[in-house]
Kinemage of the C-alpha trace (Angstrom):
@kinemage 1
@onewidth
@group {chain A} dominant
@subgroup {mainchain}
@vectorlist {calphas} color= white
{ca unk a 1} P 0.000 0.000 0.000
{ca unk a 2} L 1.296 3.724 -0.485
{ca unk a 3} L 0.869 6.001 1.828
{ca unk a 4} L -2.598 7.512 1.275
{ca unk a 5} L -4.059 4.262 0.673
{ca unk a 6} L -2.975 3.190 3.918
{ca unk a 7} L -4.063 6.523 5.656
{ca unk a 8} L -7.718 5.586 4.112
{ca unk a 9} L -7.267 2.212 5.184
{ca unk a 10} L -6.568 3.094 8.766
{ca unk a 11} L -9.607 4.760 9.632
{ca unk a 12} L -11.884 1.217 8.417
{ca unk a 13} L -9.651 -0.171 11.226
{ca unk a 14} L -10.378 1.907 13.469
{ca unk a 15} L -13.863 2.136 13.046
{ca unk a 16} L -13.712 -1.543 13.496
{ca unk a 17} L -11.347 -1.781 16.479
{ca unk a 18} L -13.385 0.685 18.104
{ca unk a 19} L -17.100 -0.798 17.829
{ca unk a 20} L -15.788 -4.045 18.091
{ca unk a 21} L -13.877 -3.115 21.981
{ca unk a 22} L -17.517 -1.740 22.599
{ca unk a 23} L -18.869 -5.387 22.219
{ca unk a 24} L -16.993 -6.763 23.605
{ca unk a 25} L -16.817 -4.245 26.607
{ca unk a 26} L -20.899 -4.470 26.935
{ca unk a 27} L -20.087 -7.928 27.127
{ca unk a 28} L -17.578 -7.928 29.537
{ca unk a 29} L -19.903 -5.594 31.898
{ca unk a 30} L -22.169 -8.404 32.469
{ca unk a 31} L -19.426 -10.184 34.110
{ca unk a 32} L -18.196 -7.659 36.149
{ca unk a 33} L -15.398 -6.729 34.246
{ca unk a 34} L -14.258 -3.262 33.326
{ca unk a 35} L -13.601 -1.456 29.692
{ca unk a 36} L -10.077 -1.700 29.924
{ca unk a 37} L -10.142 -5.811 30.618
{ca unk a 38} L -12.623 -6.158 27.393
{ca unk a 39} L -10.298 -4.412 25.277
{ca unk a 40} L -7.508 -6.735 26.218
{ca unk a 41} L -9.435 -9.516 25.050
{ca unk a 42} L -10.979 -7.430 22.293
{ca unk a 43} L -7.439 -7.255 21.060
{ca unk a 44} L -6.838 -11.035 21.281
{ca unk a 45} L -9.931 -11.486 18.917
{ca unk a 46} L -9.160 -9.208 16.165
{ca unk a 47} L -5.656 -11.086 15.609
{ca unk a 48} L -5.037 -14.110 14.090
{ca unk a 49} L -6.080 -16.352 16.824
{ca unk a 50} L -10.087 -16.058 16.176
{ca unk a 51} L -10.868 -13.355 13.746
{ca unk a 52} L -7.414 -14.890 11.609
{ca unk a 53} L -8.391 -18.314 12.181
{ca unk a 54} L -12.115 -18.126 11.098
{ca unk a 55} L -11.977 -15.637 8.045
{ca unk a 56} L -7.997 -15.385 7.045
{ca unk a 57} L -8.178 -13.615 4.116
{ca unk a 58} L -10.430 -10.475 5.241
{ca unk a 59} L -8.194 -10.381 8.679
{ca unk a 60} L -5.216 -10.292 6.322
{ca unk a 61} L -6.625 -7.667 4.190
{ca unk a 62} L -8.246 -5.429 7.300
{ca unk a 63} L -4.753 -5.584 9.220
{ca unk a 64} L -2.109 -6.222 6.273
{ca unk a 65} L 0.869 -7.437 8.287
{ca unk a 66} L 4.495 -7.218 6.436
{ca unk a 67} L 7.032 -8.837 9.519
{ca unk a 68} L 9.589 -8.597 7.304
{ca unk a 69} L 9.318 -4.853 7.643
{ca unk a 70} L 10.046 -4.389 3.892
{ca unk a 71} L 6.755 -2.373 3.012
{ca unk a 72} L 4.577 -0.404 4.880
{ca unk a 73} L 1.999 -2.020 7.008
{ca unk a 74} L -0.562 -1.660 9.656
{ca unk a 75} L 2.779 -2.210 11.909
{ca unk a 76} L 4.334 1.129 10.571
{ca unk a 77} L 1.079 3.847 11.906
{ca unk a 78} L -0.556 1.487 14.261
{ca unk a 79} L 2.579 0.745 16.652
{ca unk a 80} L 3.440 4.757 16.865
{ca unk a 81} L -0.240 5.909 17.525
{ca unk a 82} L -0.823 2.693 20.124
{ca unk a 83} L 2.314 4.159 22.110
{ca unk a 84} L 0.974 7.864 22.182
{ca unk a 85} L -2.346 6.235 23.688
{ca unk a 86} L -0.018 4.738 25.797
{ca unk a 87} L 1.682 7.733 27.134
{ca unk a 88} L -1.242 9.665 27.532
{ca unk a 89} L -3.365 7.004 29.331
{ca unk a 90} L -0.308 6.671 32.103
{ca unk a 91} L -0.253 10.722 31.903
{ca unk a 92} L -4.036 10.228 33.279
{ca unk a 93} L -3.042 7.582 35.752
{ca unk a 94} L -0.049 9.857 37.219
{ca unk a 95} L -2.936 12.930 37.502
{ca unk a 96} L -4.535 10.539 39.764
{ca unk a 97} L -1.476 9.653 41.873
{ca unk a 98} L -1.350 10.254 45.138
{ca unk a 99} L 1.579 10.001 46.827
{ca unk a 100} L 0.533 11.214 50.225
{ca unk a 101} L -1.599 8.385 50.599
{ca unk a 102} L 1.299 5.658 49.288
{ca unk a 103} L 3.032 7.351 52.262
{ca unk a 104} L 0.432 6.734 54.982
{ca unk a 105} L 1.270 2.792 53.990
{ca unk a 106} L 4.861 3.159 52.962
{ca unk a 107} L 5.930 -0.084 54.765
{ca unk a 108} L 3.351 -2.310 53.558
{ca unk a 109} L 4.073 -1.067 50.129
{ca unk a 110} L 7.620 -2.259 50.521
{ca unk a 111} L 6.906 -5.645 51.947
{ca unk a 112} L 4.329 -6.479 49.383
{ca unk a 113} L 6.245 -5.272 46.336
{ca unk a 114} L 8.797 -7.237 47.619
{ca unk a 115} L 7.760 -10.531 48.803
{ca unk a 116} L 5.621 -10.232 45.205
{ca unk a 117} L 8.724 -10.035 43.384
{ca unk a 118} L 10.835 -11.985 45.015
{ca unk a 119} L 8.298 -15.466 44.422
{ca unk a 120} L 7.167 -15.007 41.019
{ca unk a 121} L 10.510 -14.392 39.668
{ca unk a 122} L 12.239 -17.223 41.188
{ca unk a 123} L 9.356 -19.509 40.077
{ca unk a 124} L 9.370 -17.657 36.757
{ca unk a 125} L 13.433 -18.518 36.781
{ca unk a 126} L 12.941 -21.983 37.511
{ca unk a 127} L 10.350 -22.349 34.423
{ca unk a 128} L 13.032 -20.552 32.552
{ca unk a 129} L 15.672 -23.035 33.473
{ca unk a 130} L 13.782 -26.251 32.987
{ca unk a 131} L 12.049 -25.442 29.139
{ca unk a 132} L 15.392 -23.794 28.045
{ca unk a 133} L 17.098 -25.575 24.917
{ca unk a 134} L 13.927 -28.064 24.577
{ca unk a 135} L 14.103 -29.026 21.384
{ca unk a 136} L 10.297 -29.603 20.623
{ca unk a 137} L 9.232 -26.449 22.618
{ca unk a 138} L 11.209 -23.663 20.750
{ca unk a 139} L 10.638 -20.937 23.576
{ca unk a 140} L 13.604 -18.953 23.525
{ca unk a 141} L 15.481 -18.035 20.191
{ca unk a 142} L 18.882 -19.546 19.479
{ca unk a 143} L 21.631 -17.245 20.739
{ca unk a 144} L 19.565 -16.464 23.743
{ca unk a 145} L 21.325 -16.884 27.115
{ca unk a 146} L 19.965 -19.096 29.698
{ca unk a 147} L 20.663 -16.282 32.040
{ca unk a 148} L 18.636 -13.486 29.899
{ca unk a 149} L 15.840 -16.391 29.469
{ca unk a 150} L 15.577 -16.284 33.202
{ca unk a 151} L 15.913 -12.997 34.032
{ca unk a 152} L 13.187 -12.007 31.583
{ca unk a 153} L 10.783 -14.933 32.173
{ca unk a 154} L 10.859 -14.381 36.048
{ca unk a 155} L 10.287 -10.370 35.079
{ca unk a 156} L 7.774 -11.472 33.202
{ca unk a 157} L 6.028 -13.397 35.754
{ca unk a 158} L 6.639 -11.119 39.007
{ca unk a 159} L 5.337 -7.686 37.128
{ca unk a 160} L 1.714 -5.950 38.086
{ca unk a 161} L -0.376 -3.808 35.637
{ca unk a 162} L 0.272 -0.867 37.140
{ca unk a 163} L -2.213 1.170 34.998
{ca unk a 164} L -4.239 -1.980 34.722
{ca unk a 165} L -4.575 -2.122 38.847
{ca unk a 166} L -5.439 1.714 38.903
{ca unk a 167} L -8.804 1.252 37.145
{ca unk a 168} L -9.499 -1.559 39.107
{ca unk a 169} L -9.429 0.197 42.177
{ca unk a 170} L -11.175 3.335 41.024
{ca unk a 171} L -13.522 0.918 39.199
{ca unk a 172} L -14.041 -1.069 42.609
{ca unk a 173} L -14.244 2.286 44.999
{ca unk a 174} L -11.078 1.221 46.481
{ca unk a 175} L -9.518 4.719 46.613
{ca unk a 176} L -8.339 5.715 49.793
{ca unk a 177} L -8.821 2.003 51.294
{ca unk a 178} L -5.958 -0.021 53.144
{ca unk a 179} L -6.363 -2.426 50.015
{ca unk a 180} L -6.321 0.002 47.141
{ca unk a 181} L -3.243 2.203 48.562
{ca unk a 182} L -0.907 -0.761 49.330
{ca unk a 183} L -1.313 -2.494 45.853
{ca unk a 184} L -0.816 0.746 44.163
{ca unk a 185} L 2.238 1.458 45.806
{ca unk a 186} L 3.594 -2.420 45.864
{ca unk a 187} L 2.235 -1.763 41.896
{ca unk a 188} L 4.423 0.788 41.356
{ca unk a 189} L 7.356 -0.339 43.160
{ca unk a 190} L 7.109 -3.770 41.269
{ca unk a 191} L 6.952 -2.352 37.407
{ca unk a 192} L 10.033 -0.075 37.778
{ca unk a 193} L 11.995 -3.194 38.868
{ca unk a 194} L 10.453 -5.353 36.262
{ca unk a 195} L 11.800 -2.663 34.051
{ca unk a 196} L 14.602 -2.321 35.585
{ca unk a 197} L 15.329 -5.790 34.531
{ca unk a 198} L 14.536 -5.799 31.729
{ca unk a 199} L 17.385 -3.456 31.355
{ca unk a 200} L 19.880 -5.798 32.296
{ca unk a 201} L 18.325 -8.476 29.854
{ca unk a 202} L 18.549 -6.149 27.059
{ca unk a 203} L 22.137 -5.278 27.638
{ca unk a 204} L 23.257 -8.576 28.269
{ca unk a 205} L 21.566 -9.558 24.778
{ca unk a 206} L 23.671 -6.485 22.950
{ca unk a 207} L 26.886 -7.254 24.784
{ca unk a 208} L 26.580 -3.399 26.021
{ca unk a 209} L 26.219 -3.188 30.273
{ca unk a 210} L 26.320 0.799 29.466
{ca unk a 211} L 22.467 0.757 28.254
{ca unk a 212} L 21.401 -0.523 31.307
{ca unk a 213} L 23.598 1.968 33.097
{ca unk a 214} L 21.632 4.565 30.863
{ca unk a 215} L 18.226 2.900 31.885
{ca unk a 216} L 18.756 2.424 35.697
{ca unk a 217} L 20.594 6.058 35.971
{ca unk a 218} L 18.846 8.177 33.796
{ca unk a 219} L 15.488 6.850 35.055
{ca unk a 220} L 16.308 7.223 38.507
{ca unk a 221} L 17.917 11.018 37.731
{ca unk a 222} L 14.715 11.873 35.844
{ca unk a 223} L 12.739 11.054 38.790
{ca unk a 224} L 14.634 13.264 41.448
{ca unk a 225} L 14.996 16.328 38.545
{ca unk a 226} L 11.136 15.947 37.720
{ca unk a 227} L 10.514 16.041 41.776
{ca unk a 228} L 12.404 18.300 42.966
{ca unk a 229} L 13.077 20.519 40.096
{ca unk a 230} L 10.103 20.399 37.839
{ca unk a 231} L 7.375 20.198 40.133
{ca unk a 232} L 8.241 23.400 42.098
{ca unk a 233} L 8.178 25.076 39.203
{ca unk a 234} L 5.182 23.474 37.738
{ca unk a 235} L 3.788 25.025 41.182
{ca unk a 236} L 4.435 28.668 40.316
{ca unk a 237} L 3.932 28.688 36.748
{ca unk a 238} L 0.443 27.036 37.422
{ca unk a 239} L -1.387 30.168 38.637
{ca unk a 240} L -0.575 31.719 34.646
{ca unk a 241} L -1.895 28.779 33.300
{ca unk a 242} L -5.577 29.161 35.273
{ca unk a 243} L -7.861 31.668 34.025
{ca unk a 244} L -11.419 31.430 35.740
{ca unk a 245} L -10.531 28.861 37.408
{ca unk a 246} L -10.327 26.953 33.794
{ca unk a 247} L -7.323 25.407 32.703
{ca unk a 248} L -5.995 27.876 29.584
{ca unk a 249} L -5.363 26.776 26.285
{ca unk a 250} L -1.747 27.874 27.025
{ca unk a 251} L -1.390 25.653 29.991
{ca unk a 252} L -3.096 22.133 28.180
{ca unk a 253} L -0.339 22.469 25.735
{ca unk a 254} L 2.571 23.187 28.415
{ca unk a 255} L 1.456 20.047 29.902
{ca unk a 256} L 1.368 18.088 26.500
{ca unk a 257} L 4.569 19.083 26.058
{ca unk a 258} L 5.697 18.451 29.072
{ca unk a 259} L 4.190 14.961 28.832
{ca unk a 260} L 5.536 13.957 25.361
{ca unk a 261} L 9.180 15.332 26.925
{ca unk a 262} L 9.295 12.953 29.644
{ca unk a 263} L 7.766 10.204 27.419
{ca unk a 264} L 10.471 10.689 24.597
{ca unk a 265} L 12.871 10.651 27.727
{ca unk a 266} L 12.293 7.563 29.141
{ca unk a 267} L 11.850 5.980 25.826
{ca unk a 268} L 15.135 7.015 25.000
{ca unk a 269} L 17.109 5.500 27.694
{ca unk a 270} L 14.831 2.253 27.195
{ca unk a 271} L 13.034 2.683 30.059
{ca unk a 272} L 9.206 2.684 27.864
{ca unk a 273} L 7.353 6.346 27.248
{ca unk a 274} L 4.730 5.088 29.631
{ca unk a 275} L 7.435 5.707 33.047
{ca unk a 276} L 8.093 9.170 31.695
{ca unk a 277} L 4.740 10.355 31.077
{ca unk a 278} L 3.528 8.865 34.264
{ca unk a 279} L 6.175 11.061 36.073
{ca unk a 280} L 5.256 14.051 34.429
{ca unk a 281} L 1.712 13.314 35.237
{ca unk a 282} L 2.755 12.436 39.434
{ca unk a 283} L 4.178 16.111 39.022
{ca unk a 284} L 1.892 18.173 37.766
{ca unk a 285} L 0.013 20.820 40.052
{ca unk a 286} L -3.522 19.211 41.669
{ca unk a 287} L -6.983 21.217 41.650
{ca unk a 288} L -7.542 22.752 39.077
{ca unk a 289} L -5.092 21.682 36.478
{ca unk a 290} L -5.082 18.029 37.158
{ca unk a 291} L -8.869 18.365 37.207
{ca unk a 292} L -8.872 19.594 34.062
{ca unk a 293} L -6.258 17.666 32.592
{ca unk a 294} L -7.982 14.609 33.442
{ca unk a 295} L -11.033 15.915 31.946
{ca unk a 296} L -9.418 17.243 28.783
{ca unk a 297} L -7.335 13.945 27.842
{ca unk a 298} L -8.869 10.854 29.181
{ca unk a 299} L -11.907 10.618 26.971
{ca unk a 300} L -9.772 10.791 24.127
{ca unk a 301} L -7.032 8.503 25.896
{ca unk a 302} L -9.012 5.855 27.088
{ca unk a 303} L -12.163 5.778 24.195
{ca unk a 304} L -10.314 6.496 20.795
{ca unk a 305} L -6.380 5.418 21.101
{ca unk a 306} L -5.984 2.399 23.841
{ca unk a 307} L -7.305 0.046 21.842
{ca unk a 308} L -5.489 0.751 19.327
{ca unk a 309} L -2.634 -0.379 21.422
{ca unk a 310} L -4.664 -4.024 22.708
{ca unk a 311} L -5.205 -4.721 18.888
{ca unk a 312} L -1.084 -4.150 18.187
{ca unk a 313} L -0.392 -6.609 21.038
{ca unk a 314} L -3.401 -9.526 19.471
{ca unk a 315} L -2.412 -8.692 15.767
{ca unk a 316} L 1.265 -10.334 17.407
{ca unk a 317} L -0.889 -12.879 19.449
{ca unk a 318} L -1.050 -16.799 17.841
{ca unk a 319} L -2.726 -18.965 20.123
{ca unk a 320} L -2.681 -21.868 17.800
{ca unk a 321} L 1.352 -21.901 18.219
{ca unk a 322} L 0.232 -23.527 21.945
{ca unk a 323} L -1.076 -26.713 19.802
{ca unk a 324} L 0.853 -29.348 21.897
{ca unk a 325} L 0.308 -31.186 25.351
{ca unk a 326} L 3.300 -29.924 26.414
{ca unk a 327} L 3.163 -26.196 25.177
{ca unk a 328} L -0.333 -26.357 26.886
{ca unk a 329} L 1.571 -27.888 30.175
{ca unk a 330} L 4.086 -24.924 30.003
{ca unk a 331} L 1.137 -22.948 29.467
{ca unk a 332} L -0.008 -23.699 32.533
{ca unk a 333} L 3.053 -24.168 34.817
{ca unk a 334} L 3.426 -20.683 33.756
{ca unk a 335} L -0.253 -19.578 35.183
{ca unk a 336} L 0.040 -21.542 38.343
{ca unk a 337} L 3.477 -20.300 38.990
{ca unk a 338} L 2.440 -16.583 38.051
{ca unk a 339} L -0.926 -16.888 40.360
{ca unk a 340} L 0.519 -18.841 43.321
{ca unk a 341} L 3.652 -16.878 43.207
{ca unk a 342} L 2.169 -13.424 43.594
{ca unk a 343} L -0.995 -13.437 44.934
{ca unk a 344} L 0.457 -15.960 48.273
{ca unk a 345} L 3.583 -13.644 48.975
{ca unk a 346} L 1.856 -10.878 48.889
{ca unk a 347} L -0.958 -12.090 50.716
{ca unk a 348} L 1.656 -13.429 53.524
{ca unk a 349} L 3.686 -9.852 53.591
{ca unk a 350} L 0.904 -7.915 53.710
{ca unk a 351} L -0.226 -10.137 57.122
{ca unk a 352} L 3.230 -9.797 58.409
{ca unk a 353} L 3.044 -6.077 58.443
{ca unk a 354} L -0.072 -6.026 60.418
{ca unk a 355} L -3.526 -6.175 57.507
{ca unk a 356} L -6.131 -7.525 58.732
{ca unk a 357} L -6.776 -10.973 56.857
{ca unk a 358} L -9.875 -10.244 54.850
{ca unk a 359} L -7.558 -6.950 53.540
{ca unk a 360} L -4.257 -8.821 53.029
{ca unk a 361} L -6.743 -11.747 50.688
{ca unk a 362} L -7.710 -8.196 48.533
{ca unk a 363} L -4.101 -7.216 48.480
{ca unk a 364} L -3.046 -10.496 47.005
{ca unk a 365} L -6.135 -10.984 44.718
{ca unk a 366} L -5.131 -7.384 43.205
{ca unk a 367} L -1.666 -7.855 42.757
{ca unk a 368} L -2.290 -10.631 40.115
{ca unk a 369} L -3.111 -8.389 37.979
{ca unk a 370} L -0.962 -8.260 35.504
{ca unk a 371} L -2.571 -6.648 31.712
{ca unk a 372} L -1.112 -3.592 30.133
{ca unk a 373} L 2.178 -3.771 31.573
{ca unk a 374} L 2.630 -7.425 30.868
{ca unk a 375} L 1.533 -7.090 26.845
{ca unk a 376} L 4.197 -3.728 27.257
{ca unk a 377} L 6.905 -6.086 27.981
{ca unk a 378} L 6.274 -9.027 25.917
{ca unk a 379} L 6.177 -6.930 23.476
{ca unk a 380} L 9.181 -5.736 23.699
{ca unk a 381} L 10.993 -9.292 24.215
{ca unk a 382} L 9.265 -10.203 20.959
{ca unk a 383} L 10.314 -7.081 19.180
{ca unk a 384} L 14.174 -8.074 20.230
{ca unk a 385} L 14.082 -11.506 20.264
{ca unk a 386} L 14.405 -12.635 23.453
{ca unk a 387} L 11.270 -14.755 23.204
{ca unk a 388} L 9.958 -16.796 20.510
{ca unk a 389} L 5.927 -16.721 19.151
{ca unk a 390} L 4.940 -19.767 21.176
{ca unk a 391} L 6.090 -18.019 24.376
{ca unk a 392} L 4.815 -14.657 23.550
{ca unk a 393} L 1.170 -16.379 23.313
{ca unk a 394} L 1.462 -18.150 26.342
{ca unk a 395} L 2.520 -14.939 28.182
{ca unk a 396} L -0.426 -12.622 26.767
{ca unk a 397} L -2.467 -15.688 27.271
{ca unk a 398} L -1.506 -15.312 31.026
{ca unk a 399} L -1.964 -11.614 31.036
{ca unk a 400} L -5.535 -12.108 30.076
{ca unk a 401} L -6.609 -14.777 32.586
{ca unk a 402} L -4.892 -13.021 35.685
{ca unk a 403} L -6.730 -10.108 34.694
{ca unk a 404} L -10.100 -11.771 33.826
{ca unk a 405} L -9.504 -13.009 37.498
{ca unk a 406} L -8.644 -10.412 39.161
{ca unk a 407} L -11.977 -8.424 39.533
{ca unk a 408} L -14.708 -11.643 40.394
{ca unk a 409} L -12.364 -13.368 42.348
{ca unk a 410} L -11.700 -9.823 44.812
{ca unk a 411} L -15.416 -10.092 44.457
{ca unk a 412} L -16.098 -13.266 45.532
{ca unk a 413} L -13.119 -13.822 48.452
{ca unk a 414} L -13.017 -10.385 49.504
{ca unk a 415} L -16.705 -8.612 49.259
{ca unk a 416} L -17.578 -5.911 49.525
{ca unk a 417} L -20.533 -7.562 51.645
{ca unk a 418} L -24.251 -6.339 51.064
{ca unk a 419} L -24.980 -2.958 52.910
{ca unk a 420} L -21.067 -2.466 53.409
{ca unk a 421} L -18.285 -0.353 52.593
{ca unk a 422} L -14.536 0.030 52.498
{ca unk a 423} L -13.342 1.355 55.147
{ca unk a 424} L -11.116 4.535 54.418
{ca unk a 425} L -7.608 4.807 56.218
{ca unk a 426} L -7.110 6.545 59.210
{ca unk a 427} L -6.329 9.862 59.205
């Protein structure tokens, strides 16, 4: 296709992506299950592993797909718009950040993060170890490293969906709960390590330890400028940008600039746009401008160019490659050790720092969650070979049913119970 054919084309696909995450989404409702979860599986569908597998030649000719990357594609405009959705989705989720609460919880945070780390990634590790160089299975690339295998497979397994988590809590009316500000800060905590080593996978694949000196350092030093350099001045410009106590057209822009800076940032030193718009967002002056920020972008964000982003991740999705007993056994080792792993440690840290039972069960239902930040990730082991197809499908496959379970089964072991209510934390 030239370029104006595929402009034309694009908007057919997303008309289609669009009503077709609605269906699925008024579907989804029934169950329980927010937007966000329906467009994950939404994005499943429209790839090769149902709407591919049932009517081939339309899917082919609705999502043309060149992986050779020698002519343009759905791969060369969809991949660049999914990422802005991306950016400006976690923009939304750092508006709603708020750190004073993390704070009032800071220990729990720590333990749970930690203790759901630690499991999942040695269990994720272990899988790594035992299917590496199996002939028959095929899950790692030649010229992997057993070490990178591990390291990424037990990232793979011990990360949280951040973003994903945050609308499940707001979804849920768990703001402000014991439950809901513990798993967002463990949440947090846990995706910049996954990323973090992801880093060191990366650079041990290139043979170059200075990218992940690049990722670690320049993430960390673009957190401490963006707090304590940006944000104060964010603070005074702020009253200039509020006119009626409207956010101006000036100031939206400022902030869109400011967003797509940190996202081009983080990007750079292969840390993912998503961290560095999610700081900007953390830092930007409340009232107000966050209220209108939120309003301003997450309609857009949320309705029009996420699932543009699910249907990237399913277009790379082949279930079918799981066609074997022991693919489907792998399958689900990796499930059981991804479930078991996280939602028990965090369940027993979160006890061992004082929350209540009934709290700590919430805690370690919510963790599970993996979604957006899993696909994120797999995505980018598939993009640089560290994983193979077959793998890639079992990992989105496991992405999808930790977050299918994450909102009925809170529901069903947690509550809340009829006539009650989460409590708030203490003041």
């Amino acid at each position: 296709m030239n370029n104006l054919d595929l402009a034309v084309h694009f908007f057919l696909q997303l008309a289609v992506i669009l009503l077709f995450c609605r269906l699925v989404g008024l579907i989804a409702a029934k169950f329980g299950q927010p937007q966000v979860v329906a467009e994950m599986i939404a994005g499943v569908l429209l790839g090769p592993s149902l709407f591919g597998l049932l009517l081939p030649d339309l899917q082919a000719w609705l999502f043309p797909w060149d992986k050779t990357q020698t002519a343009r594609d759905t791969q060369s405009y969809l991949f660049p718009v999914s990422q802005l959705g991306l950016a400006l989705y976690m923009f939304v989720v750092g508006l709603e950040f708020r750190m004073d609460i993390i704070q009032s919880r800071l220990r729990s945070s720590l333990a749970v993060s930690f203790a759901g780390m630690a499991a999942p990634f040695a269990l994720g590790a272990l899988l790594a170890w035992a299917v590496y160089g199996h002939p028959q299975l095929g899950l790692f690339p030649p010229g992997v490293p057993l070490s990178s295998a591990m390291i990424f497979l037990g990232a793979c397994l011990c990360i949280t969906a951040f973003p994903m988590l945050a609308r499940i809590i707001h979804f849920k009316g768990l703001a402000g709960t014991t439950m809901g500000t513990v798993a967002i800060g463990a949440g947090a905590i846990d995706d910049a390590m996954a990323w973090c080593l992801l880093a060191v996978v990366l650079a041990k694949l290139e043979g170059d330890w200075s990218h992940a000196v690049l990722t670690i350092g320049g993430g960390l030093g673009f957190v401490l400028l963006a707090r304590f350099a940006l944000k104060p001045l964010l603070a005074k410009a702020a009253p200039r940008w509020i006119a009626d106590g409207q956010l101006s057209d000036g100031g939206f822009v400022a902030a869109l600039a400011l967003m797509a800076l940190g996202a081009w940032w983080t990007d750079y030193i292969h840390l993912h746009a998503v961290f560095g718009a999610f700081v900007m967002g953390a830092i930007m002056p409340r009232a107000a401008m966050s209220r209108d920020l939120i309003q301003r972008i997450q309609p857009l964000a949320v309705a029009l160019l996420l699932p543009l982003f699910f249907t990237y991740s399913g277009l790379n999705t082949k279930i079918g490659l799981i066609n074997t007993p022991t693919l489907w056994l792998v399958c689900a080792a990796v499930l059981a050790a991804a479930v078991l792993g996280k939602g028990l440690a965090c369940y027993l840290a979160a006890r061992a720092t004082g929350i209540p039972h009934r709290d700590a069960m919430g805690i370690g239902t919510l963790m599970n969650a993996r979604g957006l930040m899993e696909l994120i990730i797999i995505n980018i082991g598939l993009q640089k070979g560290v994983i193979s197809e077959g793998l890639f499908a079992t990992l989105v496959l496991m992405a999808v049913v930790t977050t299918l379970m994450a909102s009925p089964l809170f529901d069903r072991v947690v509550g809340p119970r009829p006539g009650e209510s989460f409590p708030p934390l203490p003041a």
